[in-house]
C-alpha positions in Angstrom: -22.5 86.2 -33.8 -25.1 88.5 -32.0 -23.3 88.5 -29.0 -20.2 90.0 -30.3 -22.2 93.0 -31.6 -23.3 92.9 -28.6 -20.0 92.9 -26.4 -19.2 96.0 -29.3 -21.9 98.1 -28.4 -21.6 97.8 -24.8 -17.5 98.2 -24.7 -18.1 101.2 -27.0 -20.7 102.6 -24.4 -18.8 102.0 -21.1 -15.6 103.2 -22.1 -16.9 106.3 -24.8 -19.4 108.0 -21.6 -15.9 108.2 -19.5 -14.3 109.6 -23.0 -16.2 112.5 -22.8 -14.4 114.0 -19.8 -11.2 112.6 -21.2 -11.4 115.1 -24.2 -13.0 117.9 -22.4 -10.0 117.8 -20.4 -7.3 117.8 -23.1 -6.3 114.1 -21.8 -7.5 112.0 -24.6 -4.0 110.5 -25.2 -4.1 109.5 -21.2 -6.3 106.5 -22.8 -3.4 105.7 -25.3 -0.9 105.6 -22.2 -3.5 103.6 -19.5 -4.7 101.1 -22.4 -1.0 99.8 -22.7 0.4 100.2 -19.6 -2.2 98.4 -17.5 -1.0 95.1 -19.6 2.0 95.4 -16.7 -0.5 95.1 -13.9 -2.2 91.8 -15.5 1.0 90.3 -15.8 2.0 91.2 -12.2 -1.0 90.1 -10.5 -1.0 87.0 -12.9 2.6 86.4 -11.1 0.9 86.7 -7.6 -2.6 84.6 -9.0 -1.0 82.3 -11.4 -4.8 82.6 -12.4 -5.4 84.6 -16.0 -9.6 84.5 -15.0 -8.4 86.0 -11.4 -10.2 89.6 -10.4 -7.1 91.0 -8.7 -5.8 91.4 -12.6 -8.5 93.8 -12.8 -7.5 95.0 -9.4 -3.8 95.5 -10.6 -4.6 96.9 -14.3 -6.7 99.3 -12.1 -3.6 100.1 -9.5 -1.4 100.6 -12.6 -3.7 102.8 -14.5 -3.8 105.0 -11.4 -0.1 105.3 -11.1 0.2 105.9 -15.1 -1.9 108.8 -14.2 0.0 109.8 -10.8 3.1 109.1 -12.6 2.0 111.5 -15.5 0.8 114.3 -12.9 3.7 114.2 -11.2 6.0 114.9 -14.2 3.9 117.6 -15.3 4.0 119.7 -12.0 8.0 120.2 -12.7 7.1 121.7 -15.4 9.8 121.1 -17.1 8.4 118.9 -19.8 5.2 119.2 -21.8 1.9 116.7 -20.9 2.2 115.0 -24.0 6.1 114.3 -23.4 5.3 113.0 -19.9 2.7 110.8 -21.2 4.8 109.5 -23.9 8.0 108.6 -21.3 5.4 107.2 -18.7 3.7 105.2 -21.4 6.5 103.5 -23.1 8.5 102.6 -20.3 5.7 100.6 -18.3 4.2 99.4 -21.7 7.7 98.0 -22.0 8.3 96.5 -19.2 5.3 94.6 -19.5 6.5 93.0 -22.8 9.6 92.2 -21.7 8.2 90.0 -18.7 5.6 88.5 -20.7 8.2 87.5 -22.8 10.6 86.4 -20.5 8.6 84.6 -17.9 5.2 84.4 -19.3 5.4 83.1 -22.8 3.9 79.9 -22.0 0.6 81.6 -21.1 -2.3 83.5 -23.0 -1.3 87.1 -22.8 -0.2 86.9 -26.8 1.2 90.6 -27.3 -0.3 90.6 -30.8 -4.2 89.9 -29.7 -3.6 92.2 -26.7 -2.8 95.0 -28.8 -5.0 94.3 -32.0 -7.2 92.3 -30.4 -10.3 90.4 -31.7 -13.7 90.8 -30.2 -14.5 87.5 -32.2 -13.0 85.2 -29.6 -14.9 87.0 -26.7 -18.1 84.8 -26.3 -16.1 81.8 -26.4 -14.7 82.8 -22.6 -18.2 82.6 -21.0 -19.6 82.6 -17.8 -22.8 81.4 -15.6 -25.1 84.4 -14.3 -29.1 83.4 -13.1 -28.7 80.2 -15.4 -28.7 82.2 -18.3 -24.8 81.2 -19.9 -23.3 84.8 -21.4 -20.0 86.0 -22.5 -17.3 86.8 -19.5 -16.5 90.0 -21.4 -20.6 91.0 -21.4 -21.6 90.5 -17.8 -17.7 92.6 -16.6 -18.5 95.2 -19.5 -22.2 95.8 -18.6 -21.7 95.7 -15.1 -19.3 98.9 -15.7 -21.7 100.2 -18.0 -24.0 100.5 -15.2 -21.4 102.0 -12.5 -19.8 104.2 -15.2 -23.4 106.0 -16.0 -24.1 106.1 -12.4 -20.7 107.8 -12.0 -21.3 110.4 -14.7 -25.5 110.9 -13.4 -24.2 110.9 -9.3 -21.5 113.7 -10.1 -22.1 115.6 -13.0 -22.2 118.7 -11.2 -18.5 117.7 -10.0 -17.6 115.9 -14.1 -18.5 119.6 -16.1 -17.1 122.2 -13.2 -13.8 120.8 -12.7 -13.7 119.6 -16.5 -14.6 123.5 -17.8 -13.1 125.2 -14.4 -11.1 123.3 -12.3 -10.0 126.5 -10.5 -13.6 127.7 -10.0 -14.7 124.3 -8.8 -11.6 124.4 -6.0 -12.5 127.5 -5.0 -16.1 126.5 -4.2 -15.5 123.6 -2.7 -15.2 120.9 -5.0 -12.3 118.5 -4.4 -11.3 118.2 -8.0 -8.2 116.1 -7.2 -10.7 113.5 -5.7 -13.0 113.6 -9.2 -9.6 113.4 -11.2 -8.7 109.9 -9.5 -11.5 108.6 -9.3 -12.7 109.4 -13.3 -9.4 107.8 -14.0 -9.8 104.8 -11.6 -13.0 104.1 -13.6 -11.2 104.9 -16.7 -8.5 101.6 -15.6 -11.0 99.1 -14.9 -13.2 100.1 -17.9 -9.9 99.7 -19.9 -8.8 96.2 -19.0 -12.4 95.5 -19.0 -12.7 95.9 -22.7 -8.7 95.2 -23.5 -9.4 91.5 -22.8 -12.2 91.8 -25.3 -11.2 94.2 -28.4 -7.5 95.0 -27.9 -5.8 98.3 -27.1 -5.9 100.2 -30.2 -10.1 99.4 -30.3 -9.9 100.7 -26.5 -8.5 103.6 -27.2 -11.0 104.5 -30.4 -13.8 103.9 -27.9 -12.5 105.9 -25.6 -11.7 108.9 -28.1 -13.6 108.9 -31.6 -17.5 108.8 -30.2 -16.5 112.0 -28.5 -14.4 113.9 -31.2 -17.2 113.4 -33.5 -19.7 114.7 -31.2 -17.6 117.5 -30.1 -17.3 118.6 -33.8 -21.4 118.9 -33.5 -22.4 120.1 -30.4 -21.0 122.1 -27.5 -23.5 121.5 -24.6 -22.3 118.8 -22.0 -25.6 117.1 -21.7 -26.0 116.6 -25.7 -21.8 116.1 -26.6 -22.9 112.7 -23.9 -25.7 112.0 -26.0 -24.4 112.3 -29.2 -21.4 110.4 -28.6 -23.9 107.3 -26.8 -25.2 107.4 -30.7 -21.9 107.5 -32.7 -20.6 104.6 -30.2 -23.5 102.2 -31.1 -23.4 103.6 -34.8 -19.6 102.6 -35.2 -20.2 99.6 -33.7 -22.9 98.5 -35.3 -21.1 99.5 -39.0 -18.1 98.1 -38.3 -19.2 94.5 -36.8 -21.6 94.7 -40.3 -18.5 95.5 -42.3 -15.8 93.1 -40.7 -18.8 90.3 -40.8 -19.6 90.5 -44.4 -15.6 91.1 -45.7 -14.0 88.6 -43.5 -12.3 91.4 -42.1 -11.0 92.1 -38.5 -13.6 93.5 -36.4 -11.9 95.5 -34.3 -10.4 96.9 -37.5 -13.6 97.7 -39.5 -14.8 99.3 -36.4 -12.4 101.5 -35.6 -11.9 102.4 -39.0 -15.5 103.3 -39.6 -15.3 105.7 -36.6 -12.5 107.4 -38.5 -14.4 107.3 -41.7 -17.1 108.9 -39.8 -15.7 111.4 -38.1 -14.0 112.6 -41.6 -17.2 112.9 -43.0 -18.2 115.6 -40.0 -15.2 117.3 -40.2 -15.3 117.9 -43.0 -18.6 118.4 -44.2 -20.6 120.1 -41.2 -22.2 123.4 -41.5 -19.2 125.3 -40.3 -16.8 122.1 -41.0 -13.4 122.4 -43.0 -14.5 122.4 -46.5 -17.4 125.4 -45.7 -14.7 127.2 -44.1 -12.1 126.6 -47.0 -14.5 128.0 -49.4 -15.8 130.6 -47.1 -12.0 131.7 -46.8 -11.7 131.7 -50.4 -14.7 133.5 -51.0 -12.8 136.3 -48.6 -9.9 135.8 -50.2 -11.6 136.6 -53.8 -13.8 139.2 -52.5 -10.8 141.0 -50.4 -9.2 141.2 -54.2 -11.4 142.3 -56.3 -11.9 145.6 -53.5 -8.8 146.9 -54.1 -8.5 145.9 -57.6 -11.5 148.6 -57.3 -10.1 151.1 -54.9 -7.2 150.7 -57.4 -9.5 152.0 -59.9 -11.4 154.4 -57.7 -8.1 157.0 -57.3 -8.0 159.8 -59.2 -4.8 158.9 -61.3 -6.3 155.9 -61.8 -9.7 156.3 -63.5 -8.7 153.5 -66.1 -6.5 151.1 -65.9 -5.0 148.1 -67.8 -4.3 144.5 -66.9 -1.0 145.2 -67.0 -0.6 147.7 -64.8 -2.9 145.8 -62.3 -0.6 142.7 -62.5 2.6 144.7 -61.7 0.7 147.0 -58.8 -0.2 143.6 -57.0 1.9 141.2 -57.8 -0.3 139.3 -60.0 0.6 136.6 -62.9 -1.1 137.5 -66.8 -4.0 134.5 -65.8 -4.7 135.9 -62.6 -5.1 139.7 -63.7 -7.6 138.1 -67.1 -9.8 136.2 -64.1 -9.9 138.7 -62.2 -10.8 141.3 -64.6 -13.4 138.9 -66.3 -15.0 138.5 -63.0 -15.5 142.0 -62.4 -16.9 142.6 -66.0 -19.2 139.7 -65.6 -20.4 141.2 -62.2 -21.2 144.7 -63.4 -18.3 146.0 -61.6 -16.1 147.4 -64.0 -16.6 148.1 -68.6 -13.8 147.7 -70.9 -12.7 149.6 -73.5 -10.1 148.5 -75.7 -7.7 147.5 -73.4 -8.4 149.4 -70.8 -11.2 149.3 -67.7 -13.2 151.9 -66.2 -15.7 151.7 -62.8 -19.3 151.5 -63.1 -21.5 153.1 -60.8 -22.1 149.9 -59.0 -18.1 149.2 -58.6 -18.4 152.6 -57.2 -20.6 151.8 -54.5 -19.2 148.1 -53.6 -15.8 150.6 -53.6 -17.4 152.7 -50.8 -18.9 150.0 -49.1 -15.7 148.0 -48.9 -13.4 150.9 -47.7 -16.1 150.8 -44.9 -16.4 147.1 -44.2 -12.2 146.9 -44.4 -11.8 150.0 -42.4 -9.6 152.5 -45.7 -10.1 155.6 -46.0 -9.7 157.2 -49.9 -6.5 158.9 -51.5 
């Protein structure tokens, strides 16, 4: 069972290092498109091979992926559709036609549409292969091997990766031949997806490809670090969800991508500057915004006291709202109460001047 982690960890890593260009580029849903659509060039080059171990269905899940890509491009230069329309018309008809001819002419072979889009990293070492003597999953030696060309990509033309990812124009006008980096990124992108779409399915392919990153996007904005960082999440989401789906009986490539979802919820939402800090920052504005001119209110001459009710109709306010607010204020040091009505203190006269400076009034 080791060597399933192990075919994880190493999918996760080949195919989440290529991710991170994928998102910085706004093409993260490219994956979605290449990760189905390649299934057409297995099943045409198993046509030619009658062979399902052959390389050339690498070679044509590779060719496929490219034209997916060209395909896309192409439809967005008219501009007469959006990018994620194209990739949605591109992805659906070649995804399609793949099904249909697996259906029709190759239903007698092991291209089962369920496992290819589920999948089940379970049944990977049981393809395996002779390398030095040692006996190791197929899916291993094709994934590592691309681990190793994929990080050589990434160190050879970094340079090239974050100009034309940050400033494609920039990186034209000096020289760099972006359209080359484009196609070749998404060649690598191709064969790293059929790679790992023989051993985890589609939709785990296209969590590698996308999660890692998100979640260290969410963290950190320099290049160099975002790579790092998402290296880590891959092997952590792995890792959880091969423990998870092990121990539950559950799908692995289920557990796994659901961790990474689980995961990247948690840092969305509870970062330093994540959703839920900004929800209660924004209500702290909110609140804050309110009881300033609920003082300014207060602060005008024809206004030296006022009453709840006369607060509630100036802003709108329901009975509850006006008593909070009000209480709030008391509580703070803000405002006094007398009877029914409430009169500024000295120190709601000062957070009154200092808000008419901070929100840019001037006084009546």
């Amino acid at each position: 069972m080791i060597e399933v982690l192990i075919v994880l960890i190493v999918a996760s890593l080949a195919t989440s290092i290529l991710g991170v260009f994928l998102v910085l580029r706004n093409q993260a849903m490219t994956t979605d498109a290449i990760s189905h659509t390649i299934l057409l060039g297995i099943v045409l080059a198993f046509f030619i091979t009658q062979d399902i171990r052959s390389p050339l269905l690498i070679i044509g899940a590779a060719l496929v992926g490219v034209l997916t890509v060209y395909l896309i491009q192409l439809i967005n230069q008219t501009d007469l559709i959006k990018n994620d329309a194209s990739i949605g018309i591109v992805f659906t008809a070649l995804f399609a036609l793949a099904v249909i001819l697996i259906s029709r002419y190759a239903d007698h072979v092991h291209l089962d549409i369920d496992v290819v889009i589920a999948g089940e990293v379970l049944f990977a070492p049981l393809n395996r292969i002779e390398v030095f003597g040692f006996s190791i999953p197929r899916a291993l030696w094709q994934l590592g091997i691309l681990l190793i060309v994929n990080v050589a990509f990434v160190a050879l033309f970094y340079k090239e990766l974050k100009v034309s990812s940050f400033d494609p124009k920039f990186a034209y006008v000096i020289g760099f031949s972006t359209t080359l980096i484009y196609y070749m990124l998404m060649t690598l992108v191709s064969i790293t997806a059929v790679a790992a779409f023989d051993a985890v399915g589609a939709i785990l392919v296209i969590n590698f490809f996308v999660a890692p990153v998100l979640t260290a996007y969410l963290i950190v904005k320099r290049l160099d670090h975002m790579i790092y960082l998402t290296a880590l999440f891959a092997v952590l989401n792995s890792t959880l969800g091969y423990l998870i789906g092990y121990n539950l009986d559950l799908s692995m490539s289920g557990a796994t991508a659901s961790v990474a979802f689980i995961i990247f919820t948690i840092v969305f939402l509870f970062k330093p500057d994540g959703y839920i800090v900004l929800k209660i920052k924004k209500r702290r504005q909110r609140k804050e915004f309110m009881h300033a001119m609920i003082l300014m209110l207060m602060n005008e001459d024809e206004h030296e006291t006022v009453t709840p009710g006369e607060i509630s109709r100036h802003f709108s306010l329901t009975e509850p709202e006006t008593k909070k607010q009000l209480e709030t204020l008391e509580v703070e040091g803000y405002v006094t109460r007398a009877d029914d009505r409430y009169r500024l203190t000295v120190r709601g006269e000062e957070f009154t001047h200092y808000s008419r400076i901070k929100y840019g009034l001037k006084a009546h």
